[in-house]
C-alpha positions as CSV (number, residue, x, y, z in Angstrom):
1,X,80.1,112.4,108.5
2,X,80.5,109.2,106.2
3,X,77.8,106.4,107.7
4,X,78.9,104.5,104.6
5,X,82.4,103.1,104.0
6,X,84.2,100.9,101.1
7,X,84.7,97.4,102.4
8,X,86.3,94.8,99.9
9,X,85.0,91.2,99.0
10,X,87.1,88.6,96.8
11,X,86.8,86.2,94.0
12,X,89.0,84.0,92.0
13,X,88.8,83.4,88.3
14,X,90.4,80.3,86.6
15,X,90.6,79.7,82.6
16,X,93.1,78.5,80.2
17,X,94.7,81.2,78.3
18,X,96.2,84.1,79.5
19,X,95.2,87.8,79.9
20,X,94.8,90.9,80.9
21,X,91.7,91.9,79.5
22,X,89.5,88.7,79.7
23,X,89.9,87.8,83.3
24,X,85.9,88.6,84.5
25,X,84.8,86.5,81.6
26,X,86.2,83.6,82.9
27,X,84.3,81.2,85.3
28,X,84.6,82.1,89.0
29,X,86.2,79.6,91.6
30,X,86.2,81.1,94.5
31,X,84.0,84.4,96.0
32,X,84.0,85.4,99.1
33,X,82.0,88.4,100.2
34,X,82.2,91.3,103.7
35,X,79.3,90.0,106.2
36,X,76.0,91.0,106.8
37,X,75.4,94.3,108.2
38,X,74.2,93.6,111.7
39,X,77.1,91.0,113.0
40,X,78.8,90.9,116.0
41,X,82.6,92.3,114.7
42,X,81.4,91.6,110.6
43,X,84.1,90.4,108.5
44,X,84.3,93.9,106.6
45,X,87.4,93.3,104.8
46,X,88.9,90.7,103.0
47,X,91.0,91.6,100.6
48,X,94.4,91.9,98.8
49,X,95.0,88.9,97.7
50,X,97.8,86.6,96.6
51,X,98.1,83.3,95.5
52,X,100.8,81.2,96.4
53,X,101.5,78.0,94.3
54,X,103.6,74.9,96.4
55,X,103.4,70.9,95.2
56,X,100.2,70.2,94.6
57,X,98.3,73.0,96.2
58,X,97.1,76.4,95.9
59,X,97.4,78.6,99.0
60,X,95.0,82.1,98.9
61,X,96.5,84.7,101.2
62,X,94.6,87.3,101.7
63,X,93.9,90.4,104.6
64,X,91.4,89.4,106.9
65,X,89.8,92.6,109.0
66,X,87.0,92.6,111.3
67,X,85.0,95.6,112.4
68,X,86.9,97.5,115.4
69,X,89.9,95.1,114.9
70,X,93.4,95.9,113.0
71,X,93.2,93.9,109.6
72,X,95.5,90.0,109.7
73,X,96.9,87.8,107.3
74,X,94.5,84.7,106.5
75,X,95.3,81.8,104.5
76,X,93.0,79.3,102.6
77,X,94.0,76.7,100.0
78,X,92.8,73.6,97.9
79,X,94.0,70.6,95.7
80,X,90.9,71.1,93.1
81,X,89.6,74.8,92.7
82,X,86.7,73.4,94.0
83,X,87.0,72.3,97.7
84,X,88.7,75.0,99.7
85,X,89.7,75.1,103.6
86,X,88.4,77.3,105.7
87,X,90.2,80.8,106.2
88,X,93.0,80.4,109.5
89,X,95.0,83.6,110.9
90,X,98.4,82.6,110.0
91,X,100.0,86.2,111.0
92,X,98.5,88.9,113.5
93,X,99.9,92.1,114.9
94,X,99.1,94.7,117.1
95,X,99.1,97.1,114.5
96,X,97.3,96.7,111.1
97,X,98.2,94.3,108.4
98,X,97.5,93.9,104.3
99,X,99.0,92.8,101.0
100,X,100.6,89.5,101.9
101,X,103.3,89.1,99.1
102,X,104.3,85.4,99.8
103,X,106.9,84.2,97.6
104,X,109.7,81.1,97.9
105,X,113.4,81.6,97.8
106,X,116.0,79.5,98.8
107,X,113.5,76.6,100.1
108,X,112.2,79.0,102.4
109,X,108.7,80.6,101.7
110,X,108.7,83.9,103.2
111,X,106.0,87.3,103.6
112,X,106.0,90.6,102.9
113,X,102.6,92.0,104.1
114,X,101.7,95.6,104.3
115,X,103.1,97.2,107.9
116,X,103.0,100.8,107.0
117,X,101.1,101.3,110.1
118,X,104.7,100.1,111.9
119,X,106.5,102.6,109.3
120,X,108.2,99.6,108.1
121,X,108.8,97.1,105.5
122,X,109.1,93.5,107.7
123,X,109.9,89.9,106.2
124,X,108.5,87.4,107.9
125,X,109.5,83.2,107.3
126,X,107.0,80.1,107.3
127,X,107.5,78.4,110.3
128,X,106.4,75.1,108.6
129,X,105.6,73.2,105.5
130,X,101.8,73.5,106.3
131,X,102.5,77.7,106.3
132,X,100.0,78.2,108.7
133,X,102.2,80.4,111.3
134,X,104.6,83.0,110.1
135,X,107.6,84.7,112.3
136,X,109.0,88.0,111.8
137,X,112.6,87.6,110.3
138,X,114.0,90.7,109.9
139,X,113.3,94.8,109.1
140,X,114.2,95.5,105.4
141,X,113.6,99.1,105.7
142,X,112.0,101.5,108.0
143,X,111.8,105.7,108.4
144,X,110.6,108.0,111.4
145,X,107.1,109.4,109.7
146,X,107.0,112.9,109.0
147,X,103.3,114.7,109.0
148,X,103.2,115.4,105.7
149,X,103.6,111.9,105.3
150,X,99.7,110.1,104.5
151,X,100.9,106.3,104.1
152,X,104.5,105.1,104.1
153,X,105.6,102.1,102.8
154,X,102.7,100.7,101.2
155,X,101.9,97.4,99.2
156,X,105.4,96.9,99.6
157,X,107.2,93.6,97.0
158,X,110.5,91.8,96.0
159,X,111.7,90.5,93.1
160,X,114.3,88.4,92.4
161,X,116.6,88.6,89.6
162,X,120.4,88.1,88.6
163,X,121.2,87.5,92.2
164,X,119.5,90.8,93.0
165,X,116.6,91.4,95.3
166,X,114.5,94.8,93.9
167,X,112.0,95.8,96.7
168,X,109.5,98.0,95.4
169,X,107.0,100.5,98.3
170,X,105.2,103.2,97.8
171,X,105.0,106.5,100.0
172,X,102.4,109.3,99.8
173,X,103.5,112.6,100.9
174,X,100.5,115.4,100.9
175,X,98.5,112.7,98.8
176,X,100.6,112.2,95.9
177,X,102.2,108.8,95.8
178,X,105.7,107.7,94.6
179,X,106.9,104.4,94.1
180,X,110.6,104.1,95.1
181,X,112.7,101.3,94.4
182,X,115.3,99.7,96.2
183,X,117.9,96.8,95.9
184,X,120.2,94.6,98.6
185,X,122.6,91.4,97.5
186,X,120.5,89.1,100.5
187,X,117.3,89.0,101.8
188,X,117.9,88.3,105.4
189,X,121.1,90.0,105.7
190,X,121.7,92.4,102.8
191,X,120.9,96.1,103.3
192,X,118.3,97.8,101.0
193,X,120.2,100.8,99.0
194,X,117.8,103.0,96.8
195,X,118.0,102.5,93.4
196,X,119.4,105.3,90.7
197,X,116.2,105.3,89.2
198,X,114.1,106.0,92.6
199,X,111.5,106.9,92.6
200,X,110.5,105.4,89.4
201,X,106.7,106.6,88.8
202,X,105.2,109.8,91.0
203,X,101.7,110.1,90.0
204,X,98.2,108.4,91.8
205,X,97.2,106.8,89.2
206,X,100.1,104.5,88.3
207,X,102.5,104.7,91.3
208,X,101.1,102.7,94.1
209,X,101.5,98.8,93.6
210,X,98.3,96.5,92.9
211,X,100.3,93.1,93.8
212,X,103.6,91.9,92.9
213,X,105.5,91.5,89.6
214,X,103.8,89.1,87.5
215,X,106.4,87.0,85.1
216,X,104.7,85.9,81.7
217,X,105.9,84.6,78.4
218,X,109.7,86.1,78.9
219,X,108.3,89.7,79.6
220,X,107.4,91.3,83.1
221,X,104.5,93.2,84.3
222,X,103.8,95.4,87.0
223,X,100.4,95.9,87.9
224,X,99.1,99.1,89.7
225,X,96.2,100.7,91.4
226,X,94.1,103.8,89.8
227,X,93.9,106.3,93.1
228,X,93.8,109.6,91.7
229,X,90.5,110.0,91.9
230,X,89.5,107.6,94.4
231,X,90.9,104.6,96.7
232,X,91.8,101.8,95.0
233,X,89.4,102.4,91.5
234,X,90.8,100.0,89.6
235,X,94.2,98.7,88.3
236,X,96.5,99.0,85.1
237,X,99.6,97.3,83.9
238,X,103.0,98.2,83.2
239,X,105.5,96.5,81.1
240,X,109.3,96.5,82.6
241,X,111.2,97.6,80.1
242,X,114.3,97.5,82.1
243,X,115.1,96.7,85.3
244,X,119.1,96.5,86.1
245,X,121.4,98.1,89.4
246,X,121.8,100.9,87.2
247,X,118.0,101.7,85.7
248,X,114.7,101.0,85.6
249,X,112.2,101.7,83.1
250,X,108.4,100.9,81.8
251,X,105.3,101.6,80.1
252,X,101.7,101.2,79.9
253,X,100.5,97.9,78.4
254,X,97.1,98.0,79.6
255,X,94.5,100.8,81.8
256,X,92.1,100.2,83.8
257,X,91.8,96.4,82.9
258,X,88.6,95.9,85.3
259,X,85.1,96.9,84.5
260,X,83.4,98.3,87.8
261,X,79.5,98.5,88.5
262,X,77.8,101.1,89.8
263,X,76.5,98.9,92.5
264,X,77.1,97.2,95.4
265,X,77.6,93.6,94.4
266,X,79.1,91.8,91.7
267,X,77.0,91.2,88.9
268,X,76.4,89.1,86.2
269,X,76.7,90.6,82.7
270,X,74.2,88.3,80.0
271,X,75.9,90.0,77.2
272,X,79.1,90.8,77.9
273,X,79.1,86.9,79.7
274,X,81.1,88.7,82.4
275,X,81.1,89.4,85.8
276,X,81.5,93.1,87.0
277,X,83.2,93.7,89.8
278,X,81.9,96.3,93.0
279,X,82.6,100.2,92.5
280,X,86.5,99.4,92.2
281,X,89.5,97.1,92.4
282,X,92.9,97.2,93.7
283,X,94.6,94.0,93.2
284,X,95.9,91.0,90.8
285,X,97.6,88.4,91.3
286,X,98.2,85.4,88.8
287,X,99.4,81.8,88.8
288,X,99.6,78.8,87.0
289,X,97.7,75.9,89.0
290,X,96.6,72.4,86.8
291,X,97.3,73.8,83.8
292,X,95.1,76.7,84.2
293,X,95.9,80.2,84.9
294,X,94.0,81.3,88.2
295,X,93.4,85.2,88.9
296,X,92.6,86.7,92.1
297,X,91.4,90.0,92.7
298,X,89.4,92.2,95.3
299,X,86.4,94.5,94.8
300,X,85.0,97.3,96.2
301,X,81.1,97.3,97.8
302,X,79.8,99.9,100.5
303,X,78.4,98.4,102.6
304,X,76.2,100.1,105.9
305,X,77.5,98.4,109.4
306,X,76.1,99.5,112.9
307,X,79.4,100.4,114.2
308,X,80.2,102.8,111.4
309,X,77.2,104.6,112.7
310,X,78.7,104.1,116.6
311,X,82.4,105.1,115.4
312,X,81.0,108.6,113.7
313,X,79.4,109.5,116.9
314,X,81.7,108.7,119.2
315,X,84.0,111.0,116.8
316,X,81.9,113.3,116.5
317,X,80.9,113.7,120.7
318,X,84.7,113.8,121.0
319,X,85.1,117.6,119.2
């Protein structure tokens, strides 16, 4: 019986140069921790999240869970890095929601979040400027779940290149994940045909998604989450070789670019003049925002809440 479970906090790092590497020893914007132990339905979750750059503000998208509650889709954003709104639900289910990918294309700013619980990948459209409200648009792709399937279509992501749409999910069959690729001519109308190359990495340590492709300096990165010996433990980067109809191909640029604590909280680092992140990570996400390039990530803290203790017992009365 586990009393004690991972919950996830954020934080935002800003600076002027670019990396990989060096993201923890630049100053911190934005933080935003899980809530206190004894609240009524605690924020225990806010992570995954992705930053979304229009005109002349920053939007932070990120899952939003409280305790007994299926996770949602919140959105903050600023003008400064400084002064930030206050988090609103801009997309809610019945079922559980994560890993918002926002992105724009054709004028219209659409959503991919996670809705593997729906065995389904969903695109959702803005239904204003303000993108507070989102509305389900269409079902790229979906598959009846089979029970050696663990998680099916996870941290799902397009990309969009030579006229092409690549969509990118993850499924984990008996705990081994495989990231499979797919491609379609339109987003709202185009069907999703699996790549030649599919699946294109089978292995927990590199083949579930940490965010979306990340477009630097005329080369393209995919970043990934470490799983294979625990969820989400940190993330690596992959360099796109190719990516065409015909094939797909990468390699490692960079492991395990986070250092972790051993504890519970992020902490300061007077030598290293960096800030270490919980006992894991499992997202990036990058932008360029008044000349500076602004990171987000998510780490990973256990934390104890009263209904974890409730939930176990109720489980356990129930066998």
């Amino acid at each position: 019986m586990n009393l004690f479970d991972d919950n996830f906090g954020l934080m935002i790092f800003a600076g002027r140069e670019f990396s990989f590497s060096d993201i923890q020893r630049l100053p911190v914007v934005l933080r935003r921790d899980p809530s206190g132990p004894w609240g009524i339905k605690p924020v225990i979750t806010q992570a995954d999240p992705f930053l979304f750059v229009r005109g002349d503000e920053l939007y932070l998208f990120f899952e939003h869970q409280r305790a007994g509650e299926p996770g949602r889709i919140a959105m903050m954003k600023t003008r400064d890095l400084q002064t930030w709104t206050e988090p609103v639900i801009v997309l809610q289910e019945p079922f559980h929601l994560s890993f918002p990918h926002v992105f724009e294309d054709g004028g219209k700013v659409y959503m991919i979040p996670e809705t593997q619980a729906a065995d389904s990948v969903r695109l959702y459209c803005a239904d204003g400027n303000d993108l507070s409200h989102f509305t389900l648009c269409r079902t790229l792709l979906s598959r009846k779940r089979t029970p050696h399937v663990s998680y099916s279509f996870s941290d799902s992501h397009v990309w969009h290149q030579d006229g092409l749409y690549y969509l990118f999910t993850s499924f984990c069959v008996n705990w081994k994940y495989s990231l499979e690729l797919y491609v379609a001519e339109n987003l709202e109308e185009g069907t999703f045909r699996r790549h030649p190359s599919s699946p294109i990495c089978t292995d927990n340590e590199y083949g579930r998604c940490a965010g979306s492709l990340i477009a630097h300096d005329g080369e393209l990165f995919r970043v990934s989450q470490d799983c294979h010996a625990a969820y989400g433990a940190n993330v690596s980067v992959m360099r796109v070789k190719t990516l065409s109809p015909d094939s797909y191909a990468e390699e490692l640029a960079d492991r395990n670019i986070f250092r972790v604590s051993g504890g519970e909280q992020p902490v300061s680092d007077a030598t290293l003049k960096s800030v270490a992140v919980g006992t894991g990570v499992h997202q990036l996400s990058i932008v360029r925002f008044l000349d500076r390039y602004v990171y987000s990530t998510d780490y990973k803290t256990p934390r104890f809440h009263w209904y974890q203790k409730y939930s176990a017992l109720k489980r356990l009365l129930r066998r």
